[in-house]
C-alpha positions in Angstrom: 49.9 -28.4 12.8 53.5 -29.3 11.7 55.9 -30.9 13.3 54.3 -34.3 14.5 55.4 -36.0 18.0 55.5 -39.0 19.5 56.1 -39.1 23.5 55.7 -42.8 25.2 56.0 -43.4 28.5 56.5 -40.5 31.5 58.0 -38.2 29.3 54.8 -35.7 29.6 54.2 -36.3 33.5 58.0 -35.9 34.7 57.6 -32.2 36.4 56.0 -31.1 39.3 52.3 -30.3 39.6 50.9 -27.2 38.7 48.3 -24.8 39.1 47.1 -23.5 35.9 44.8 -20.6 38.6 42.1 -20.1 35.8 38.9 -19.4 35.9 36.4 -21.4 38.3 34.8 -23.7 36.2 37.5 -25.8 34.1 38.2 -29.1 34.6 39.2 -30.4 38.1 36.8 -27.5 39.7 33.6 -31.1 40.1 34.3 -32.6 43.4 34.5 -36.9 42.5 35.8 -39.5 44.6 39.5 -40.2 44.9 41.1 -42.3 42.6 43.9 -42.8 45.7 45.8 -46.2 44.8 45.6 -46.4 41.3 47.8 -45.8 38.4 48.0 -44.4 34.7 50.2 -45.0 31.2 49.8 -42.1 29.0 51.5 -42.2 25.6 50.7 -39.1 23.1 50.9 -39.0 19.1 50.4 -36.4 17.3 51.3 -32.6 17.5 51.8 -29.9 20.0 47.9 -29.7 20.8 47.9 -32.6 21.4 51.0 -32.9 23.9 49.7 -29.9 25.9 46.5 -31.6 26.3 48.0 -34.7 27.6 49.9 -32.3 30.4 46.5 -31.5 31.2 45.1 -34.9 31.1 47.5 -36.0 33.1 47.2 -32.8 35.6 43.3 -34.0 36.0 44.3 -37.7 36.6 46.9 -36.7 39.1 45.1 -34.6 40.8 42.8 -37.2 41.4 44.8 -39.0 43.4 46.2 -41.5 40.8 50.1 -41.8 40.4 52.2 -42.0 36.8 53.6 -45.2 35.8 56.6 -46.2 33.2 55.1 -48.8 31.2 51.3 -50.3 30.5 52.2 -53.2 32.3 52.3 -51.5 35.8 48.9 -49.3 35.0 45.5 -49.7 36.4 44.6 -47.2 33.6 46.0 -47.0 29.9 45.3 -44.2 27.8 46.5 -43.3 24.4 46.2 -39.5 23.2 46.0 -39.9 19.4 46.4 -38.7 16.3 44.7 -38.8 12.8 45.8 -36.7 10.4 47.4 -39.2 8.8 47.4 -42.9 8.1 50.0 -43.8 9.6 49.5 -42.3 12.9 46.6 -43.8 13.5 47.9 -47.4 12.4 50.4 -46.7 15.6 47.5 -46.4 17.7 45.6 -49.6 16.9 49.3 -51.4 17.4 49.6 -50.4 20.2 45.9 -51.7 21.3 46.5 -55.2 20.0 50.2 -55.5 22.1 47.2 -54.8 24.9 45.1 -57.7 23.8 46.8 -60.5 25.8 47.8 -58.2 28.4 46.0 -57.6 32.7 42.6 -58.5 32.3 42.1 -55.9 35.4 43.3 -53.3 33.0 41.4 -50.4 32.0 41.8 -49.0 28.6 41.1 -46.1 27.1 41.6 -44.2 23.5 41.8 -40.3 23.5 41.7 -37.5 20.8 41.3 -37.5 17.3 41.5 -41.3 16.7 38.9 -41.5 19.4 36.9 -39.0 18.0 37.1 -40.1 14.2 36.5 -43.9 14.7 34.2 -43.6 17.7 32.2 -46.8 19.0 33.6 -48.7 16.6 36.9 -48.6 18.6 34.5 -51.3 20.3 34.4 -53.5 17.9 38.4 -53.5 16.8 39.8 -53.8 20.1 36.8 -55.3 22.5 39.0 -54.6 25.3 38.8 -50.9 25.1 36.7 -49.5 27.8 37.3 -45.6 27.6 36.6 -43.6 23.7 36.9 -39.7 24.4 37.2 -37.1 22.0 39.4 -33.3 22.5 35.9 -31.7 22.6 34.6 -34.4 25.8 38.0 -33.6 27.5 36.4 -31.1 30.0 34.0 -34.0 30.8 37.0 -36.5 31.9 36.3 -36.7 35.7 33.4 -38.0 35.5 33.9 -40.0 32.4 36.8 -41.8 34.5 34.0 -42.0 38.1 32.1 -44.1 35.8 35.0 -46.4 34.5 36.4 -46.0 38.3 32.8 -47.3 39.4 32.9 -50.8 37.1 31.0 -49.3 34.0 32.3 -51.4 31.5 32.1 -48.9 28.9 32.3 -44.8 28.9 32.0 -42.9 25.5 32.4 -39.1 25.1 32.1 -37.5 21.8 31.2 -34.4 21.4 31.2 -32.4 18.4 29.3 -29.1 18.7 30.3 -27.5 21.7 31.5 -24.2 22.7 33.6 -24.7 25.5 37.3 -25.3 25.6 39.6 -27.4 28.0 40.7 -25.6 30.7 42.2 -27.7 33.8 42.7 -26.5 37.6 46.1 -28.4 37.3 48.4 -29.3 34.4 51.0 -31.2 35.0 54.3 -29.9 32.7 57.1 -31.8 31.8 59.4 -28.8 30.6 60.2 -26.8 33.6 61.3 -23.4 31.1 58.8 -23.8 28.3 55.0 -24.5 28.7 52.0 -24.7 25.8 49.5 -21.9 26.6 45.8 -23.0 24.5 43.8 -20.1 23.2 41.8 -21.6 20.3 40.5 -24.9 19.6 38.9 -26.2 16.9 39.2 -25.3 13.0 36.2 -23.6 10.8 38.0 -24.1 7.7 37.3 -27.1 5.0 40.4 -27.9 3.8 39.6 -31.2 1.9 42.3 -33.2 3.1 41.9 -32.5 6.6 40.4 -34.7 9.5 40.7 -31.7 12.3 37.3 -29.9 11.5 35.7 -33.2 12.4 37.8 -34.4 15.1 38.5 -31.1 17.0 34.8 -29.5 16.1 34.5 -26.0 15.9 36.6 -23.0 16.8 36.4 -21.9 20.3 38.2 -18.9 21.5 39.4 -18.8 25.5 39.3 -15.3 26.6 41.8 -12.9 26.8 41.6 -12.7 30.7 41.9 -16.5 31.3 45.3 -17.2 28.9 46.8 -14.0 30.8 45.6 -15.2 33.7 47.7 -18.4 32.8 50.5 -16.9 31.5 51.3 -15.0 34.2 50.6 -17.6 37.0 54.1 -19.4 34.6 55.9 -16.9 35.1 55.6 -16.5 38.9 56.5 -20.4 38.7 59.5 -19.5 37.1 58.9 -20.2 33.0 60.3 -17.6 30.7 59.1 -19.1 27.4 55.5 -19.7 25.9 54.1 -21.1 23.0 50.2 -20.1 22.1 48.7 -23.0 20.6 45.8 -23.9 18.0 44.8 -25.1 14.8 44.3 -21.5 13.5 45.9 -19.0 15.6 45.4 -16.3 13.0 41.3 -16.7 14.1 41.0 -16.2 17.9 38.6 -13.7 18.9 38.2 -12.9 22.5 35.1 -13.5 23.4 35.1 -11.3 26.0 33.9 -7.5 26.3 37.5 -7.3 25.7 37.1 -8.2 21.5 41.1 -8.7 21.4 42.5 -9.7 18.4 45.2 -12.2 18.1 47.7 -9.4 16.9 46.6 -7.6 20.3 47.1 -10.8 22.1 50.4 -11.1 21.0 50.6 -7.4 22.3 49.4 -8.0 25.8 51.4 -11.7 26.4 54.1 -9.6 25.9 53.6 -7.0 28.3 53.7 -9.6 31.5 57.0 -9.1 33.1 59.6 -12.2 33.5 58.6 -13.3 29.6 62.0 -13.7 27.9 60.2 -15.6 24.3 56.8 -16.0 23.4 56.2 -18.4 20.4 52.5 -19.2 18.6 51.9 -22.1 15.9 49.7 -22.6 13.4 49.2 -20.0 11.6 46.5 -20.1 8.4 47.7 -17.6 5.3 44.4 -16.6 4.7 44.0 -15.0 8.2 47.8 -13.9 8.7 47.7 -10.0 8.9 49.8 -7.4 9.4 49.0 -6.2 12.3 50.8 -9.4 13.6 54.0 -8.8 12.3 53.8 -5.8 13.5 53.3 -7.1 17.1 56.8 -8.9 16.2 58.6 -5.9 15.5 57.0 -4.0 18.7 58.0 -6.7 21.1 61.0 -8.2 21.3 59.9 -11.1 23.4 57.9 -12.2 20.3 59.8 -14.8 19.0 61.1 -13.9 15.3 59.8 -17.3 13.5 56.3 -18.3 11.5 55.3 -21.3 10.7 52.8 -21.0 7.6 51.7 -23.8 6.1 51.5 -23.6 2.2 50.8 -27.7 1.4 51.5 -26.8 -2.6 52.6 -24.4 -4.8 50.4 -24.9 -7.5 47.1 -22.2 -7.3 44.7 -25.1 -8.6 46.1 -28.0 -6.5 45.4 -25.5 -3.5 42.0 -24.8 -5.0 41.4 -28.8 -5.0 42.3 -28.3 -1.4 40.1 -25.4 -0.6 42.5 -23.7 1.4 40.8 -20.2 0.4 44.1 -18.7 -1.4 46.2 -18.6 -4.0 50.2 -19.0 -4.5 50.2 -15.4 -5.4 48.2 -14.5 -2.5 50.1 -16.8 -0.2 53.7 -14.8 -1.8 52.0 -11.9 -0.7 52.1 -12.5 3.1 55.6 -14.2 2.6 56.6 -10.5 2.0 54.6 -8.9 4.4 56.8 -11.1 6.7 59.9 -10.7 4.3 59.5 -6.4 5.1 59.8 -6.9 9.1 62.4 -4.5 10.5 64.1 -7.6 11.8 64.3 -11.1 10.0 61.6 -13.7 10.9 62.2 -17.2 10.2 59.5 -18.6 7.9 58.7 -22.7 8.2 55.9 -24.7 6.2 53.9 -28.0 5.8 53.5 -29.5 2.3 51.5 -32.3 0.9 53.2 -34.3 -2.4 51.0 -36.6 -4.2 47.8 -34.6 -3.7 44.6 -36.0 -6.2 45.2 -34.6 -9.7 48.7 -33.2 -8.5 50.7 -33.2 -12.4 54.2 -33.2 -12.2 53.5 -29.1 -13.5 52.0 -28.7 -10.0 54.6 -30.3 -8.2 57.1 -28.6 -10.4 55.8 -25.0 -8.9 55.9 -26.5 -5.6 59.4 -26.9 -6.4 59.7 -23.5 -7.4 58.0 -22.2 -4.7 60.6 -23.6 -2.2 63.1 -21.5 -4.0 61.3 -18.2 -4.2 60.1 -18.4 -0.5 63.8 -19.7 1.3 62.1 -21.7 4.2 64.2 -22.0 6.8 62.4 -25.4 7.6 59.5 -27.3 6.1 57.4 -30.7 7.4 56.4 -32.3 4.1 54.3 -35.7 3.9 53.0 -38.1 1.1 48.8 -37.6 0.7 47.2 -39.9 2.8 43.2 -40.1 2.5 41.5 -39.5 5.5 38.0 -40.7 6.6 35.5 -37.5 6.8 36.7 -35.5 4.5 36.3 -34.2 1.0 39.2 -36.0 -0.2 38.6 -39.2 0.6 36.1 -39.6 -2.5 38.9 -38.1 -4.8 40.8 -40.0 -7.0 43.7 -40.9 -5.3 45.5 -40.9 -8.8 49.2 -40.0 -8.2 51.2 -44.1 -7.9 52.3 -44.6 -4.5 55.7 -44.9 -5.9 55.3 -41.4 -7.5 54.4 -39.8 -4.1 57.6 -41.5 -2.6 59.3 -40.2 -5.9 58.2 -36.4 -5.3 58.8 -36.1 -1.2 62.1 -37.5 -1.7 62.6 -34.8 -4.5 61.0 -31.8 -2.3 63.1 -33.2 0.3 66.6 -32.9 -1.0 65.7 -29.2 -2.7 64.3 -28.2 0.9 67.9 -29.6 2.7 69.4 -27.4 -0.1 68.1 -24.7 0.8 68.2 -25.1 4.8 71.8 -25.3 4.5 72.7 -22.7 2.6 70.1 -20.0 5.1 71.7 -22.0 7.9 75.5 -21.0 6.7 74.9 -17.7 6.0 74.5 -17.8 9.7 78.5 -18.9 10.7 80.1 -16.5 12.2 77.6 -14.2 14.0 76.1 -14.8 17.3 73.0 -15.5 18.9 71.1 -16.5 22.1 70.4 -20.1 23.2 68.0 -21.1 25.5 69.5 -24.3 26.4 67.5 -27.3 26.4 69.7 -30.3 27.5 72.7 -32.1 26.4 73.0 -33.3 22.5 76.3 -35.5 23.6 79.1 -35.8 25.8 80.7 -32.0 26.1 78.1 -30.8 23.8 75.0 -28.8 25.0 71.3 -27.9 22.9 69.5 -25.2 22.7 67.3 -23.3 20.5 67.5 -19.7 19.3 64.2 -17.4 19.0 64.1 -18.5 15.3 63.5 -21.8 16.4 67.2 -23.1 14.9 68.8 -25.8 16.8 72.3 -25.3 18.3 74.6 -27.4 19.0 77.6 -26.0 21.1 80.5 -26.4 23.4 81.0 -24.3 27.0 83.5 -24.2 29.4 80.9 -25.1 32.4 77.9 -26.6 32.7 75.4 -24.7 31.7 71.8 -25.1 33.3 68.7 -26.1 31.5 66.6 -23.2 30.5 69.8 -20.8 30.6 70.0 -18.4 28.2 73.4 -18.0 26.5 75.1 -16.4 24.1 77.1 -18.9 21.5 79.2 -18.1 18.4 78.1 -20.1 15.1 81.2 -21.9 13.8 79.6 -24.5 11.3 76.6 -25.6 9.8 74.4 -28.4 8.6 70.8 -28.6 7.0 68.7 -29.3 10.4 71.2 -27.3 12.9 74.1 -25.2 13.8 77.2 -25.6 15.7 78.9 -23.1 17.7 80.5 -22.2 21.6 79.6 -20.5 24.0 80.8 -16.6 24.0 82.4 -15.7 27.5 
């Protein structure tokens, strides 16, 4: 997924308590032993999967009975929700575990998600002090994985990989009091070769139709007017209910439920992008008009090294199914540089492809070899140097192009849900494109308020405008 995070400290666990009212059965619904007393640190890499399942780790951990602290030295329990789809991220993670090493020797230590699930028990033998290891797929097993830590098991491991369930918690406890991450699909079936999330996510499981509305609709009686379906593939649920709903008639019935004022969904996969699902788009106007489809090249045989099941031309091809919406629909993208084999021809029609698409926004990283998949026994041929060379290139064309979309944009109006303050007399918010605004108002303006603001300037990353009264 694109647009990587990193939240330390209570940012996740600031709002109240909620009931998520699904289905018996989920996470929270085993009757264990109070934790009553104790305390939790829970710091979260990676992307928005991985932030809504830390709401929900946290939910389960609240609800039994410990309480949210601000830094690992005040916790009885530290946990670390991780990420791995890069180098880098996971480097962060095993930082942050030696800063641990001379730290409470009452401490209990623990390593979720993808790093968890990717490095396993040998998480053991890097940081010896690390006492829980559980990957996304054990999540649903987390009460009693914590009953046997809680219980002075000096070791708990849970890492599942073929399972068919998904993570559904009694409670989640939300930080954003206006927007809230709604799961429908875990997991990934496709092979991409660069990719850890097949292994580390497992395969893809579909919640049914019934439970997410179910969900959705307990948010908005608790007041939220904005949802975002998440998932490594969104473009592949499949109800596995009697019900057989498509994601296109997903879309369809999220946006029937009264009180819904935006309902966004990320990642999509071009091979799987239909349609029928702009079409939903143009039908509801509560479906938020952006799309995030990743392309990661422009060059047909760099994708084919990647195995990402298309081609440039058959990746254009959705671009204008999008492109021919009766409204405009903002169109944002990941891209790799530096792939194995990438020429400077391939990167040149990466290049090219930037031009001939417009993305109004675009996440682009250096290749990075990952453990577990195809790439890793590649040769990782392109310098160092030359990767840095290429993103910084891709990068400047990409501002380029933001820039010029984002000033064709002065001058006209448009809603703002307002998300906070940016600087002194100057509010946030974010339009249903997903732009950012920056504006002025003659009040104060309350979070999750939806305004309407004039666009008076703009830059590559965000607008500027005031409020229209």
């Amino acid at each position: 997924m694109g647009n990587q995070i990193h939240i330390p400290l209570t940012a996740l666990t600031g709002g109240p308590l909620q009931p998520s009212r699904l289905a018996a059965g989920g996470v929270g619904a085993t009757e264990l032993p109070p934790a009553s007393g104790r305390t939790f640190y829970l710091e979260t890499f990676g992307c928005q999967m991985n932030v809504h399942d830390s709401e929900k780790v946290a939910g389960v951990l609240l609800r039994r009975g410990y309480r949210q602290v601000d830094s690992p030295a005040e916790a009885d329990l530290v946990l670390y929700n991780t990420c791995s789809i890069r180098e880098k991220a996971a480097q962060k993670v095993f930082s942050r575990l030696g800063q641990l090493r001379h730290g409470e020797g009452h401490q209990l230590v623990g390593v979720l998600g993808c790093v968890a699930q990717q490095e396993g028990e040998r998480i053991f033998e890097r940081a010896p002090w690390v006492n829980l290891v559980c990957g996304s797929a054990s999540y649903r097993r987390l009460p009693e994985l914590l009953a046997e830590l809680e219980s002075g098991r000096r070791r708990v491991v849970g890492l599942d990989t073929d399972t068919d369930e998904t993570f559904e918690t009694e409670f989640t406890r939300r930080d954003n009091p206006f927007r809230a991450y709604v799961t429908i699909i875990e997991g990934c079936d496709k092979s991409c070769a660069y990719c850890v999330v097949p292994f580390t996510r497992g395969p893809e499981r579909s919640r049914t139709s019934d439970s997410i509305l179910a969900e959705v609709r307990s948010l908005v009686e608790l007041g939220y007017t904005e949802v975002q379906l998440l998932g490594q593939n969104v473009n592949s649920y499949r109800d596995p209910s009697p019900r057989r709903m498509s994601f296109a008639e997903l879309l369809d019935a999220v946006a029937q439920i009264p009180g819904l004022r935006r309902v966004r969904f990320t990642t999509s996969h071009p091979r799987d992008f239909h349609p029928e699902i702009v079409q939903a788009i143009d039908a509801n106007p509560v479906l938020c008009d952006h799309v995030h489809l990743p392309v990661q090249s422009g060059s047909t045989r760099i994708l084919q090294r990647m195995n990402r099941e298309y081609t440039r031309e058959q990746y254009l091809e959705r671009v204008e199914i999008i492109r021919r919406a009766r409204r405009p629909i903002s169109l944002t993208t990941d891209l790799i540089v530096g792939f194995p084999g990438e020429t400077e021809a391939d990167f040149e029609q990466t290049l090219t492809l930037l031009e001939e698409v417009g993305y109004d926004g675009a996440f682009s990283f250096k290749f990075s070899p990952r453990p577990n998949t195809a790439a890793l026994s590649f040769p990782d041929d392109v310098p160092e140097e030359e990767k840095g060379r290429r993103l910084a290139v891709l990068q400047e064309k990409q501002r380029q192009i933001q820039l010029r979309r984002n000033q064709a944009l002065v001058g006209s109006t448009v809603e703002v849900l307002v998300e906070g303050r940016s600087r002194p007399g100057q509010w946030t918010g974010r339009t249903s494109s997903n732009r950012v605004v920056n504006f002025t108002s003659p009040r104060v303006p309350n979070l999750g308020e939806y305004l309407q603001v004039c666009i008076l300037a703009a830059g590559p990353h965000s607008l500027v405008g005031e409020q229209v009264i």
